[in-house]
Structures are given as C-alpha cells and as structure tokens.
C-alpha positions as CSV (number, residue, x, y, z in Angstrom):
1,X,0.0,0.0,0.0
2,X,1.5,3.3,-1.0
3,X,2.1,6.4,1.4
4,X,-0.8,8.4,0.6
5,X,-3.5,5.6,1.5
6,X,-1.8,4.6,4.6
7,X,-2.0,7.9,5.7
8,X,-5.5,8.5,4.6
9,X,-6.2,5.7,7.0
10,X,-4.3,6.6,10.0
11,X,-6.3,10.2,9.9
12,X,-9.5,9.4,9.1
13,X,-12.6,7.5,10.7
14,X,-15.1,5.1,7.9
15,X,-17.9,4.0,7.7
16,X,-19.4,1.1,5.1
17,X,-23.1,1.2,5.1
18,X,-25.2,-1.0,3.6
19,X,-29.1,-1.6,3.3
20,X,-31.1,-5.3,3.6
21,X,-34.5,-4.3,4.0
22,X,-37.1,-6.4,1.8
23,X,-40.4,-4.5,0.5
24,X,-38.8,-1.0,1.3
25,X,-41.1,1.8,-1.0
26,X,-39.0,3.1,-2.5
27,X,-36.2,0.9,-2.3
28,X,-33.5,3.8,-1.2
29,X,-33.5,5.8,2.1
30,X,-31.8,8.9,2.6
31,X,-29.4,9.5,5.5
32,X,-27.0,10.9,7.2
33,X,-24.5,10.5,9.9
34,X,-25.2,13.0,13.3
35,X,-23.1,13.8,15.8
36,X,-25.8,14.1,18.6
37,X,-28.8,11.7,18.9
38,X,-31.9,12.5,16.7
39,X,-34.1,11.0,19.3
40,X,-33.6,13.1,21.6
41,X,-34.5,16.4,19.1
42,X,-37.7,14.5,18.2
43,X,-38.5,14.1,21.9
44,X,-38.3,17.9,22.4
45,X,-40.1,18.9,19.1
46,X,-42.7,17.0,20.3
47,X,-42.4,18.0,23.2
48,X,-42.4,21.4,22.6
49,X,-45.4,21.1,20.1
50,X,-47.6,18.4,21.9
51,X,-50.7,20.2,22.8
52,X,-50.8,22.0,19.1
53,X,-50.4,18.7,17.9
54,X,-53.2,16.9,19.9
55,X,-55.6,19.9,19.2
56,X,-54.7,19.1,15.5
57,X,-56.3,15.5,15.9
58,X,-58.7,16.2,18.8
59,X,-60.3,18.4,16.2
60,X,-60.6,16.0,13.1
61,X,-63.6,14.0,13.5
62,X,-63.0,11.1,10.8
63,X,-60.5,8.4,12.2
64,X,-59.0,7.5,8.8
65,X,-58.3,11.1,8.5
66,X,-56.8,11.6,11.9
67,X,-54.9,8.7,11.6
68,X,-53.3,9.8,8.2
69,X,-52.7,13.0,10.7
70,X,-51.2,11.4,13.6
71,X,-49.2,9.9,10.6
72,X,-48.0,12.8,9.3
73,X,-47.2,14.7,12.6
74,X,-45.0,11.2,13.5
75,X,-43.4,11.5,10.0
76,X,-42.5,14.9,9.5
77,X,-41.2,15.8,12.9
78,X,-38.7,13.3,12.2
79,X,-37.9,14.5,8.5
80,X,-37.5,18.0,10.1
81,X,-34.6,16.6,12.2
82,X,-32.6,16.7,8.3
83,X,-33.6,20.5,8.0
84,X,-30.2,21.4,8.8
85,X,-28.0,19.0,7.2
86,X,-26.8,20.0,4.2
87,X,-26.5,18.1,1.0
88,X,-23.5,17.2,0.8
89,X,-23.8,15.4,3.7
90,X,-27.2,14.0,2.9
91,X,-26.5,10.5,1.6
92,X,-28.6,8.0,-0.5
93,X,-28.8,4.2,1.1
94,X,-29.5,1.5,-2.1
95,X,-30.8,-1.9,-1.6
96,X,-26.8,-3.9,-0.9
97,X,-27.7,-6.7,-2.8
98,X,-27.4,-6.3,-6.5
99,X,-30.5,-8.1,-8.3
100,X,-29.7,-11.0,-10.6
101,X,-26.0,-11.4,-8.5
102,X,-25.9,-13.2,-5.3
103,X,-22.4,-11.9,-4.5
104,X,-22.3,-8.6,-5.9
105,X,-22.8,-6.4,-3.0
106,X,-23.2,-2.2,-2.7
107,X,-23.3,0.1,-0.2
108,X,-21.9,3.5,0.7
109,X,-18.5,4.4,1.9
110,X,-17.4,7.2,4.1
111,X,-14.4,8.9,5.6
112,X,-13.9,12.0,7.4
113,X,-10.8,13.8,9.5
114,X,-14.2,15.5,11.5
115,X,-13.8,14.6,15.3
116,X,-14.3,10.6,16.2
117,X,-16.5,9.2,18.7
118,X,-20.4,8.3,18.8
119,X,-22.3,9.1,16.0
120,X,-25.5,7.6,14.8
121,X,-26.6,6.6,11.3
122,X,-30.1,7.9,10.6
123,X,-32.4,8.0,8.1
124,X,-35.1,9.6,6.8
125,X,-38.6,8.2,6.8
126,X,-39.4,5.6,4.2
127,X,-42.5,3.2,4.0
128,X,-42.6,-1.0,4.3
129,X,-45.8,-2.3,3.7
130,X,-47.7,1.2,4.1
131,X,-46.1,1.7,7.1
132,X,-43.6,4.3,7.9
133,X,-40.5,3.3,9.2
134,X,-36.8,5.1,10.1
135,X,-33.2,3.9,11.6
136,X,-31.2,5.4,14.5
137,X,-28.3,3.4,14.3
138,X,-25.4,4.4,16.8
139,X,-21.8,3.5,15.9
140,X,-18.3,4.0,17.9
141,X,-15.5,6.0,15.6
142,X,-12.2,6.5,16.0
143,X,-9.7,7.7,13.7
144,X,-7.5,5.0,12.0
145,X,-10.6,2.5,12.6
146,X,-13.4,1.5,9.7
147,X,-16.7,0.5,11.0
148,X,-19.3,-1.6,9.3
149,X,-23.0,-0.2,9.9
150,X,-26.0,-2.5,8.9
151,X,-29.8,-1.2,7.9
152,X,-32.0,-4.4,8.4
153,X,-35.5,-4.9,9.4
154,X,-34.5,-5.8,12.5
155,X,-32.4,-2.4,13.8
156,X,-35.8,-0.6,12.2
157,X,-36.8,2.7,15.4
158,X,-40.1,2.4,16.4
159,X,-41.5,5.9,15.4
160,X,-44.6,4.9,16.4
161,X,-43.7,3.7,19.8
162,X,-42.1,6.9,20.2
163,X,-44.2,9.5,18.7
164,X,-46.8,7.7,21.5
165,X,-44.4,8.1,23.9
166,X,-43.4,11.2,23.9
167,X,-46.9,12.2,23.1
168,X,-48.3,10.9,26.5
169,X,-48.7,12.4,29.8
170,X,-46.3,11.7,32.8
C-alpha cells in the first residue's frame, strides 16, 4: 500500500453502510451521519409542540383522517430533524444486494478527519408495507478504525412507539 492511503487511514474515521431491507417503497433511504442523537430532538419537538399537535387530531372527527394526521405529525417531525444538514452530507442508502447477483454487493463508503466518537446513522422516513419506518443506528469511531453499519429490518426505530411516547402524559 503506498504512502498516501496509509495515511488517509491513520487520519481518518469510515464507515461502510449497507441496506437489507425487503419490501422498502421506495427501495432507497436517505441518510445521514449526526453527531448528537436525533431521538432526543424528536423528543423535544414534540415535546415542545404536543398540545398544538393533539388539538390538531382532537379536532378532526374522521378516524381515517386523523390517523393519516397522527401519521403525518409522526413522520415529519422526524424528517424535520434533516432540516439542517446539508446536501453534501445527505446520503442516499440503495438496496446492498445487487439483483440477478448473489455476491455482488453495494453500499456507501465514508471517511472523514471531522472529530471521532459516537455518532449515529439515521435515516429519513421511508414506508414497508404502508407503514412508515426510520433507523437510529449508533456507531463508535475513531480515527485510524473502519466500522461496518447495517440497515436491516430488525435495527428498524419504532417511530410509532415513540411518537406515543413522547406524546403521552407523565
């Protein structure tokens, strides 16, 4: 390995993402990697918003309607969490396996001299089966270190289990 890439790795922290989520519409999620935890800004915005928000849906007679409501309130509170990242930090997560190729795999690779430590991999919403779903993944960097993160059904936030959450009395 020559000079240059050796010392591209010894200053620099990575990341290699990659996405394995079946029935995802559409089948790319945008993210980005934060250096604070997004859950905590929905919690607060929320927070800060909650009795707005429950007039909102108090007032709207029709269940399917307040439902799509509820919905959208969940969805674009989180989405709003992106409002100041800028594009060129905004990233776009495809599908890792390649159709037709069992073993030709994709994902996204990133590297950065920014400060190590805890970040978290999140996306923006996206829908499975009509539902709307969203990652928080933490991951540990350090500079001279590549880490692998995952997107799979099974690391999916429960947006729904928070929006309730936080939208409840205590």
């Amino acid at each position: 390995m020559n000079d240059a890439m050796n010392t591209w790795r010894e200053s620099t922290w990575r990341i290699i993402t990659s996405l394995d989520v079946p029935d995802l519409d559409p089948e790319t999620v945008q993210f980005a990697i934060l250096d604070a935890d997004p859950v905590e800004r929905y919690r607060d915005s929320l927070t800060r918003n909650r009795e707005t928000l429950r007039q909102s849906l108090a007032d709207e007679s029709d269940l399917d309607k307040r439902e799509l409501m509820r919905q959208g309130q969940m969805t674009v509170t989180w989405d709003r969490l992106f409002s100041d990242v800028t594009g060129d930090r905004l990233y776009l997560l495809v599908p890792s396996r390649v159709k037709g190729s069992p073993l030709m795999m994709r994902g996204v690779f990133l590297s950065s001299n920014d400060t190590a430590g805890r970040k978290w991999l999140a996306t923006k919403v996206a829908y499975r089966h009509q539902t709307p779903v969203c990652w928080c993944v933490p991951v540990e960097t350090a500079i001279g270190r590549e880490e692998r993160v995952e997107v799979r059904s099974e690391n999916t936030l429960d947006l729904k289990g928070l929006y309730d959450h936080f939208m409840a009395d205590f």
